[in-house]
C-alpha positions as CSV (number, residue, x, y, z in Angstrom):
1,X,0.0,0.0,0.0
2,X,1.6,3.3,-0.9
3,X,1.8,5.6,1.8
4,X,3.1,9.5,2.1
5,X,5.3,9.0,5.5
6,X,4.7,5.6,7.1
7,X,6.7,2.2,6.3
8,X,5.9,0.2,3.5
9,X,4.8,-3.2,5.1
10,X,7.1,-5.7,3.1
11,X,7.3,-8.8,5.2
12,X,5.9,-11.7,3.4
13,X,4.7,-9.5,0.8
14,X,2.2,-8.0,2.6
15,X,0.6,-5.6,0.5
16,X,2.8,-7.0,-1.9
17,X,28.6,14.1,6.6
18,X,26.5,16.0,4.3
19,X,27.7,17.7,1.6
20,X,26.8,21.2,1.4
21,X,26.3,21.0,-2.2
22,X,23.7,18.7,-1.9
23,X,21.2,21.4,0.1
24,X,19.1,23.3,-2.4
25,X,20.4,26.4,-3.5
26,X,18.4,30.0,-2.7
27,X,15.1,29.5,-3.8
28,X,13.9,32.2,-6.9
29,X,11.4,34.2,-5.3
30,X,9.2,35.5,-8.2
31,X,7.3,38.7,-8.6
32,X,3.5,38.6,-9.1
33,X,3.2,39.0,-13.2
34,X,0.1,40.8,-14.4
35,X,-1.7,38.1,-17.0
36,X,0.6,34.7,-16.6
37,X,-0.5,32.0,-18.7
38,X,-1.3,29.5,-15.8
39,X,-0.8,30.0,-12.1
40,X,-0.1,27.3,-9.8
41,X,-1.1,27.1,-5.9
42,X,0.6,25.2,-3.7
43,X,5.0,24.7,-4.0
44,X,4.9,21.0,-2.9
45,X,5.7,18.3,-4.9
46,X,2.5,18.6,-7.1
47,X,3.6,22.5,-7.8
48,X,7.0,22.4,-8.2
49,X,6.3,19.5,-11.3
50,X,3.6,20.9,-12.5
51,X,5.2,24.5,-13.0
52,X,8.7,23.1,-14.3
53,X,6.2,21.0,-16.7
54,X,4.9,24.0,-18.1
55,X,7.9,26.6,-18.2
56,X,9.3,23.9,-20.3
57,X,6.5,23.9,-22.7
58,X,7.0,27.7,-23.1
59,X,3.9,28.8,-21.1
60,X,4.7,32.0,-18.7
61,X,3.3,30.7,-14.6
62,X,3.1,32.0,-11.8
63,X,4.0,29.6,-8.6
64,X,2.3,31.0,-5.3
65,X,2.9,29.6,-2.1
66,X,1.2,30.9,1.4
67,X,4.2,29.5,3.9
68,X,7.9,30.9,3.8
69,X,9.4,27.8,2.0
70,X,8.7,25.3,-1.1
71,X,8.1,21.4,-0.4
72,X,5.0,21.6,1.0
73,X,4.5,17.9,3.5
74,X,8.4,17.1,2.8
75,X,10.9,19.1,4.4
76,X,13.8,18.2,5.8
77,X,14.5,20.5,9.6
78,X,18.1,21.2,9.8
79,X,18.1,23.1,12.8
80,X,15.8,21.2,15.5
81,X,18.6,18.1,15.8
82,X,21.5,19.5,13.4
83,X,21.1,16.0,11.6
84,X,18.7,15.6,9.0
85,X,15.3,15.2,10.1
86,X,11.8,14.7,7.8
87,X,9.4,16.3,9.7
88,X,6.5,14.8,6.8
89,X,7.3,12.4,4.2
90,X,10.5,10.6,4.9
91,X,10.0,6.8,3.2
92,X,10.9,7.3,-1.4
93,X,7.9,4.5,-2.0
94,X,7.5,2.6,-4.8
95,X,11.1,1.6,-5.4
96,X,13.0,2.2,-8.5
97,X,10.1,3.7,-10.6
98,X,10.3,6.6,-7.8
99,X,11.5,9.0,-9.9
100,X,12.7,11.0,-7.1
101,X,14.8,8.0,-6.7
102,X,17.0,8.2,-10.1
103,X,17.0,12.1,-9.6
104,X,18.6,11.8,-6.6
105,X,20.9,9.8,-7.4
106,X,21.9,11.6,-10.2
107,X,22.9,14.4,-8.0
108,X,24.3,13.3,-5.6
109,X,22.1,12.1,-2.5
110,X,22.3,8.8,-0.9
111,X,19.9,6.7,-2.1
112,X,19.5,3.0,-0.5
113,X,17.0,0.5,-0.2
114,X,14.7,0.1,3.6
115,X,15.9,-2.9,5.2
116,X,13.1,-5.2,6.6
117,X,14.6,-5.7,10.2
118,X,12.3,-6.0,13.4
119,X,12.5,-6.4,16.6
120,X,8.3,-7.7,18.4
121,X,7.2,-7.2,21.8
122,X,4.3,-8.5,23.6
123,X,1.4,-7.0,25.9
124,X,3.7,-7.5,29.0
125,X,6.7,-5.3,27.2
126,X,9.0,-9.0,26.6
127,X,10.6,-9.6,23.6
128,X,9.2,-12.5,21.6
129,X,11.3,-13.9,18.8
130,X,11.0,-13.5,15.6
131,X,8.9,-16.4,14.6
132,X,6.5,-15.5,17.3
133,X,6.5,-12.8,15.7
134,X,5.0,-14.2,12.9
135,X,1.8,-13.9,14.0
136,X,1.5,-10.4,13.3
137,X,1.5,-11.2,9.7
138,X,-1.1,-13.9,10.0
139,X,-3.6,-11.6,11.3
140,X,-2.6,-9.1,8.9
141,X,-2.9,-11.3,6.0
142,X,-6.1,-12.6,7.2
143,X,-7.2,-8.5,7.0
144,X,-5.6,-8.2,3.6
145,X,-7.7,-11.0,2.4
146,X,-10.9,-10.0,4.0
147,X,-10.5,-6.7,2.1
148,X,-10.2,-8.4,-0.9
149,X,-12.9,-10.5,-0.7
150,X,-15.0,-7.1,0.3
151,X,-13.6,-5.2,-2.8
152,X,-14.1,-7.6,-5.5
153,X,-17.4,-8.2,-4.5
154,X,-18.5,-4.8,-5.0
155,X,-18.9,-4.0,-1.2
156,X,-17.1,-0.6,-0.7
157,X,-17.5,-0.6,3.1
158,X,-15.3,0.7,5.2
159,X,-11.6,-1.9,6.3
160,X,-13.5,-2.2,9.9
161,X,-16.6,-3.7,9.0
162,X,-14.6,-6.0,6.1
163,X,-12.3,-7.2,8.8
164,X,-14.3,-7.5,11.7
165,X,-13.9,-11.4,12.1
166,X,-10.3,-11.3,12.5
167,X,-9.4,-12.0,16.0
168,X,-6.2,-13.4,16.1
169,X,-4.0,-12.6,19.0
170,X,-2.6,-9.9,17.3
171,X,-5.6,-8.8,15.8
172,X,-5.1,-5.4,17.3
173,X,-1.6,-5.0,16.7
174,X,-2.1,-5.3,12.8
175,X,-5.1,-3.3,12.3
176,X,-2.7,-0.7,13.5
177,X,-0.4,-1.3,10.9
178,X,-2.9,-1.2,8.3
179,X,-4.4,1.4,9.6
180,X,-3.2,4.3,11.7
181,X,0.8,3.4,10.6
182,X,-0.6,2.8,7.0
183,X,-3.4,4.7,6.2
184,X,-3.0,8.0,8.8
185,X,-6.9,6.4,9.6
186,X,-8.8,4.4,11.8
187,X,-9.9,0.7,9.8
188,X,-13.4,2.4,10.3
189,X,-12.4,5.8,8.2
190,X,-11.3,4.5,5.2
191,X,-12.7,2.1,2.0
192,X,-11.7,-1.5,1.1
193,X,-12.3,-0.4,-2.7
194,X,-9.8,2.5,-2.5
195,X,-7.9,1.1,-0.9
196,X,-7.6,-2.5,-2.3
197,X,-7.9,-0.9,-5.9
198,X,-4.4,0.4,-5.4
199,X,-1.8,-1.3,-7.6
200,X,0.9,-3.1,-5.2
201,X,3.9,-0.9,-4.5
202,X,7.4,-1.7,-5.1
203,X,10.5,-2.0,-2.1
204,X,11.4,1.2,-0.2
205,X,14.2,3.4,-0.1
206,X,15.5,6.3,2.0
207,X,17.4,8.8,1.1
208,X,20.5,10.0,3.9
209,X,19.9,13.5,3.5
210,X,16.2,13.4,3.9
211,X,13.2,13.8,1.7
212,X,12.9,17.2,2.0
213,X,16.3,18.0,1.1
214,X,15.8,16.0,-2.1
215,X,12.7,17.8,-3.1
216,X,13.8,21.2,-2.2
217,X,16.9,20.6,-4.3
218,X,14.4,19.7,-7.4
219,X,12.6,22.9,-6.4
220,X,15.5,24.6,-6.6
221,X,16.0,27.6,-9.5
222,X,11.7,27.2,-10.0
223,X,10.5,31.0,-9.3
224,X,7.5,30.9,-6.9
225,X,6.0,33.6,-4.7
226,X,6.6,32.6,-1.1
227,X,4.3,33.9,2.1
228,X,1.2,34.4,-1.2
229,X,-2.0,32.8,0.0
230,X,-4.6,32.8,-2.4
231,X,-7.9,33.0,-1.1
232,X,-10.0,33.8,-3.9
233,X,-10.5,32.2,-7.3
234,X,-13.4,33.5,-9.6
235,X,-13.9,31.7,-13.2
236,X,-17.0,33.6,-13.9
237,X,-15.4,35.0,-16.8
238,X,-13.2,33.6,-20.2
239,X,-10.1,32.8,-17.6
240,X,-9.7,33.0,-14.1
241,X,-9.1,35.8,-11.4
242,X,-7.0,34.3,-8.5
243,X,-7.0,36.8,-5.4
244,X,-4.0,36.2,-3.1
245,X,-2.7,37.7,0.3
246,X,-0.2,39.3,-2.3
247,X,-2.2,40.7,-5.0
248,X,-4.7,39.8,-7.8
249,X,-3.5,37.8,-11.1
250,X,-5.1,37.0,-14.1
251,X,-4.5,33.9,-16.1
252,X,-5.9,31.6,-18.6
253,X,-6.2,29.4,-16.2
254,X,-5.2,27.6,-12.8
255,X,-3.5,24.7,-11.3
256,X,-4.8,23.7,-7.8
257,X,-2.5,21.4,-5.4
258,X,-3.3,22.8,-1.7
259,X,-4.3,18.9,-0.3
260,X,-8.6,18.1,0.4
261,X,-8.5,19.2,3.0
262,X,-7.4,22.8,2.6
263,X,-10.1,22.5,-0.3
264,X,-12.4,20.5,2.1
265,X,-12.1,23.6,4.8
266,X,-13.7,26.3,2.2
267,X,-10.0,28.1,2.6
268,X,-10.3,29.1,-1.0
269,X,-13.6,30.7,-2.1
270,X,-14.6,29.2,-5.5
271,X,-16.7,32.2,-7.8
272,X,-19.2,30.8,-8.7
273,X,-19.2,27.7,-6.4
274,X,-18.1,24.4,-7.8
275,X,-20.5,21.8,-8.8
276,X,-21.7,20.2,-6.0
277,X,-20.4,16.4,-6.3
278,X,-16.7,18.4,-6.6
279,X,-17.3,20.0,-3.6
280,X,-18.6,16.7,-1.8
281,X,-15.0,14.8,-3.4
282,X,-13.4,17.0,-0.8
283,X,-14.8,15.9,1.8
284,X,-15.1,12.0,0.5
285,X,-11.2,12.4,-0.5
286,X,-10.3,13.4,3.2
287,X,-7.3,13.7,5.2
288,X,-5.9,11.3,7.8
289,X,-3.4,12.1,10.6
290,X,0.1,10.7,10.6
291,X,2.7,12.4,13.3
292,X,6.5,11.6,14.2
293,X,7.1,11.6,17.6
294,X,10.9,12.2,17.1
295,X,13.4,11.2,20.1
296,X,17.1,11.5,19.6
297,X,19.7,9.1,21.3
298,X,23.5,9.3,21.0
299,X,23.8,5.8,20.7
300,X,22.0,3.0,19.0
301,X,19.6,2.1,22.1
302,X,17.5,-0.2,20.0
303,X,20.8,-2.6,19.1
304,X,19.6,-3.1,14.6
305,X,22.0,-0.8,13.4
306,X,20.1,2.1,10.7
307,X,16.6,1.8,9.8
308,X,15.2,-1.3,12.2
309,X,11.5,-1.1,13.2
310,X,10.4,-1.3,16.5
311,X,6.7,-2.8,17.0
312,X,4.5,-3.6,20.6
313,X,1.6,-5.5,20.9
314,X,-1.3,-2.8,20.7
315,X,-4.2,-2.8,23.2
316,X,-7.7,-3.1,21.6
317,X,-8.1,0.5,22.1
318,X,-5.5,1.2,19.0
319,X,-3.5,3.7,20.5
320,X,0.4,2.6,19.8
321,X,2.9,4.1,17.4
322,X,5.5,2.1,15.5
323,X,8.9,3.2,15.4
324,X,11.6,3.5,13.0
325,X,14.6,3.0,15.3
326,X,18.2,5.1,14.1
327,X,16.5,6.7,11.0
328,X,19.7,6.9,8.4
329,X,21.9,6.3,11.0
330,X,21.3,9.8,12.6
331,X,20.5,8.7,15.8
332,X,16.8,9.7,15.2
333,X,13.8,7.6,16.2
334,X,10.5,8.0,14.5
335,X,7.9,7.0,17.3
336,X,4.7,7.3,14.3
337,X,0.9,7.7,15.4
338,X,-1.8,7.7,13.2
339,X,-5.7,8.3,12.8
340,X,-7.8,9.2,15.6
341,X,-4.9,8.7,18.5
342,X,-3.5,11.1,16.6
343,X,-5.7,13.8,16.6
344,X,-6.0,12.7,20.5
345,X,-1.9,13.2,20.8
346,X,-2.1,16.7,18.8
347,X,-4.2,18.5,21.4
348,X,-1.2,17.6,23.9
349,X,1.6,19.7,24.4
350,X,4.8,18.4,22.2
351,X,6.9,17.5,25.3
352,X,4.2,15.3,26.5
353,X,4.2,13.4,23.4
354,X,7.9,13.0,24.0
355,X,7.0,11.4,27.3
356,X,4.7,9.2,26.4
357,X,6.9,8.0,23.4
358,X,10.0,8.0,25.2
359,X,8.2,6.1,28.6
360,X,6.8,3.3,26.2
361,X,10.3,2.5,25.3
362,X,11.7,2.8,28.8
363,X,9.3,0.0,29.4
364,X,10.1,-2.2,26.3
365,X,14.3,-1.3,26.1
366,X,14.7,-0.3,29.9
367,X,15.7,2.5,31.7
368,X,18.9,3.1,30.3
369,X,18.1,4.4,27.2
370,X,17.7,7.5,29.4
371,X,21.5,7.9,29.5
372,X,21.6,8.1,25.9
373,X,18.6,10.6,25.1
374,X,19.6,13.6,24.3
375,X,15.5,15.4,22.9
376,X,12.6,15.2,20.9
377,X,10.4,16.6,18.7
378,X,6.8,16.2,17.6
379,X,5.0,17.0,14.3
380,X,1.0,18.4,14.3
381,X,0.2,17.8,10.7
382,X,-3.7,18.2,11.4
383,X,-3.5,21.4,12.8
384,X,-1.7,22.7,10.3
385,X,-3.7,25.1,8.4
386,X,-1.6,25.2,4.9
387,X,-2.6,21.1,5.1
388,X,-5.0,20.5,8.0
389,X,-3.6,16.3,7.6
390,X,-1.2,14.4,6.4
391,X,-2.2,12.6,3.4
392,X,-5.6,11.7,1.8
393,X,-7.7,8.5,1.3
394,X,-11.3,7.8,0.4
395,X,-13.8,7.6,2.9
396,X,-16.1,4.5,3.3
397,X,-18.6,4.3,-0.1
398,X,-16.7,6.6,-1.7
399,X,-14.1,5.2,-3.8
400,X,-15.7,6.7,-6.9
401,X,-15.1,10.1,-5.6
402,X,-11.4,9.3,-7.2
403,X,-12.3,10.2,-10.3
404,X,-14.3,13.5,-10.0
405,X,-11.6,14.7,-7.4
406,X,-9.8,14.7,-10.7
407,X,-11.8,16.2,-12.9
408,X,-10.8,19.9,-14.9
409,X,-13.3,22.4,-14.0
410,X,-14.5,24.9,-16.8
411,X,-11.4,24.0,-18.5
412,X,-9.9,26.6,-16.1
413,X,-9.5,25.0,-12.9
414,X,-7.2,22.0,-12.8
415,X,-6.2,20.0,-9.6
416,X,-3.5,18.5,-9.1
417,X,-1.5,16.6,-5.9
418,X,-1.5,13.5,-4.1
419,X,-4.9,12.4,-4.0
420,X,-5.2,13.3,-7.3
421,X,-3.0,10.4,-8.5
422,X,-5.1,7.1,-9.6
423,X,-2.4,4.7,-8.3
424,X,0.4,6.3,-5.7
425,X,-2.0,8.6,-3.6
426,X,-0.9,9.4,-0.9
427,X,3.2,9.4,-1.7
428,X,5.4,12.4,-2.8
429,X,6.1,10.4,-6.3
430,X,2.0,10.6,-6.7
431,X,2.0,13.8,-6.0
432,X,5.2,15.0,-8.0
433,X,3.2,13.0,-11.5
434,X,0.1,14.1,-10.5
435,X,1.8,17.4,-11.2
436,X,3.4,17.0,-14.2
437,X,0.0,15.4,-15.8
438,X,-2.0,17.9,-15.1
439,X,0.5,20.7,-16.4
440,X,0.5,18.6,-19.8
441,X,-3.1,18.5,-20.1
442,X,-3.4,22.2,-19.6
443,X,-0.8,23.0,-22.2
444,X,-2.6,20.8,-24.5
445,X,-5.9,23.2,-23.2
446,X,-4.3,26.6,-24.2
C-alpha cells in the first residue's frame, strides 16, 4: 500500500557528513506577473512539477505559495537536531520507478533501499522472537484478504466492518499497521475499494539527507511567490481571477494542489461555487493524521543498526505508534501515530508526546536508554492550516469520488497533488506525477 510517510509493510509480501552542495540552492522568489498564462497554488511536490512542466512547454506561470518555504508535506529540519530530520514524508515508496529516486541519485544524495529488520514485543513489554512474531503477519494477511474479498465483490465498506472477524491474537496489533501506521486512519475511516484498488507498491528506499532535502533541491531555481495565500478564485469569466494575500492575477487558467483538505475547509472561495459532487469529493477524499514523535539518542539504544522497526503488541483501544529506530543512521527515532490517536496526541503539548513515546520505550528497552537521550520533537500535521492532515484516502462508499476529485473544471480549474493520483495517492512520487499530468493536459488546453 503506498503511503506518504509511514513504512511500506514488506514482510511476506504484505501488501505486496552532508555535503553542502547537496542542500538546495536559494530559492527564486518571483514577482507577481500581471496576466501569466497559468498559475499554480501550492509549491509541494505537485507545484514544483507541475510548473517546471509547463515553463518547459513555453507557457509564462506564476507559482504562489502561502508558507515561507517550497516542499510543502516534505521538508527536511536542519536546525531542531542539526542532523537531518523529515518532519513529513520521509519513506521514497515505490522503489525504483520513484522518480525521485533516479534524480537523486543523479545528483548526488544517498539513495539506498529500507531494510526489513524488526524487533516484536508482547502485551507485557517482553521480547518474543521472531517467529513469534510471525503472528502479526497472519492476522494481517487474514485482513488483507478479507479486504479483498470485500472489494471484489463490489462492497465498498469501510476496512472495519470487512475485517471485523479477525481475532487473532494480534488482531489489534495489525489493524494498527494497516491502519493508523498505514493509512493516517482508523480501519473504520477508510474504503476497502480504494484502498484494495491500489496497484501493489514496489520495495522502499531512503534517502541519507532526507526527503525534504531532495525535493527542495528539485525545487530549486523554480521562481514561486513565497508567504502568497490565495484566497479567492473567480472563473466567472473567459479565464480565471486568482486573489492572493499578495495581490490579484489573471491567467488563462489555474492549477490547484493545496491537499482536500485545505479544499475541504472552504479556505479558498470558488466564484461561482463548484458543482456540488466536486465540492462533496473533498470531503469524500479526506485527510488522515500521521505524526512523528521524534526522540534522539547518542547511541544505538535499540541494538539493529540504521533503519530497524520497533513494534509492541497494541491494546484493543489502537493507541500505539511504530517506530523507526536510528532513521539513516542519525540517531533519530520516529515513534509514528496515526488516525484518531493522533488527533488525540495533537491537542497535547509536544513534550508530552515526547513522554509518552519515550516512557513506552523505557518499558520495552529499559531505563537506560535514558542515559543516551539527548531530545525530541513532535510534528501536528492536522492542525496545520496550509494542510489540515497528512495525506488523503477515500472515505467509506466513496471510492468513486477518485475520479471526480480529478476532474478539470471549466477547463480553467485543474487539480493537481497527491490524492489526485489514480495509483500512488498518498506518496510524494504521486503527488510529484500528479503534477506534471495535469501541467500537460493544460498546455494541450491553451
Amino acid at each position: 500500500m503506498a503511503h506518504f510517510t509511514t513504512p511500506q509493510l514488506t514482510r511476506r509480501t504484505f501488501v505486496g557528513g552532508l555535503a553542502a552542495g547537496l542542500l538546495a540552492p536559494g530559492i527564486v522568489q518571483a514577482q507577481l506577473p500581471t496576466n501569466p498564462d497559468v498559475v499554480v497554488i501550492g509549491a509541494g511536490a505537485a507545484g514544483l512539477a507541475a510548473t517546471r512542466e509547463l515553463m518547459g512547454r513555453g507557457l509564462e506561470v506564476v507559482m504562489i505559495e502561502a508558507d515561507g518555504r517550497i516542499g510543502g508535506r516534505a521538508h527536511t529540519d536542519m536546525t531542531t537536531f542539526d542532523v537531518p530530520y523529515d518532519v513529513g514524508a520521509h519513506w521514497l515508496h515505490n522503489g525504483s520507478s520513484n522518480p525521485f529516486n533516479s534524480y537523486g541519485r543523479d545528483n548526488g544524495f544517498t539513495i539506498y533501499p529500507a531494510k526489513d529488520e524488526w524487533r516484536y514485543f508482547d502485551k507485557n513489554n517482553n521480547e518474543v522472537s521472531e517467529d513469534a512474531g510471525d503472528a502479526i503477519w497472519d492476522d494481517l494477511d487474514d485482513m488483507y484478504r478479507a479486504i479483498g474479498r470485500a472489494a471484489d465483490g463490489g462492497r465498498d465498506i469501510s476496512a472495519a466492518d470487512a475485517t471485523s472477524s479477525v481475532s487473532g491474537p494480534w488482531a489489534a496489533t495489525a489493524a494498527f499497521n494497516l491502519g493508523p501506521w498505514s493509512m493516517a486512519k482508523d480501519l473504520s475511516n477508510f474504503s476497502t475499494a480504494d484502498w484494495w484498488n491500489t496497484p501493489d507498491a514496489g520495495p522502499d528506499w531512503f534517502c541519507t539527507e532526507g526527503f525534504g532535502t531532495l525535493v527542495a533541491h528539485y525545487g530549486a531555481g523554480i521562481p514561486v511567490s513565497l508567504n502568497t495565500k490565495a484566497t479567492k478564485i473567480d472563473w466567472s469569466g473567459e479565464g480565471v481571477t486568482v486573489e492572493t494575500s499578495q495581490g490579484t492575477i489573471s491567467a488563462r487558467a489555474v492549477i490547484v494542489t493545496v491537499s482536500t483538505g485545505v479544499l475541504a475547509a472552504g479556505d479558498i472561495e470558488f466564484t461561482p461555487a463548484l458543482p456540488d459532487n466536486k465540492q462533496q469529493s473533498f470531503s469524500d477524499i479526506s485527510m488522515g493524521t500521521y505524526n512523528h514523535i521524534a526522540l534522539q539518542f547518542s547511541q544505538d539504544v535499540f541494538e539493529m543498526g540504521n533503519d530497524g522497526y520497533l513494534l509492541y503488541q497494541v491494546a484493543d483501544d489502537g493507541k500505539a505508534f511504530g517506530t523507526l529506530t536510528n532513521a539513516g543512521g542519525h540517531g533519530l527515532a520516529y515513534c509514528d501515530v496515526g488516525g484518531s490517536w493522533a488527533d488525540e496526541l495533537e491537542r497535547q503539548s509536544v513534550e508530552a508526546r515526547i513522554d509518552y513515546a519515550l516512557s513506552k520505550l523505557r518499558d520495552l528497552l529499559g531505563s537506560d536508554i535514558d542515559r543516551s537521550f539527548v531530545k525530541g520533537d513532535a510534528t501536528s500535521w492536522g492542525q496545520n492550516p496550509l494542510t489540515r492532515g497528512s495525506y488523503a484516502s477515500a472515505e467509506p462508499g466513496a471510492y468513486r469520488m477518485r475520479s471526480v476529485l480529478r476532474n478539470s473544471v471549466g477547463d480553467r480549474i485543474f487539480f493537481a497533488g497527491e490524492a489526485c493520483h489514480p495509483s500512488q495517492w498518498a506518496t510524494v512520487a504521486g503527488a510529484h506525477l500528479s503534477g506534471q499530468s495535469v501541467a500537460s493536459n493544460v498546455a494541450r488546453e491553451l
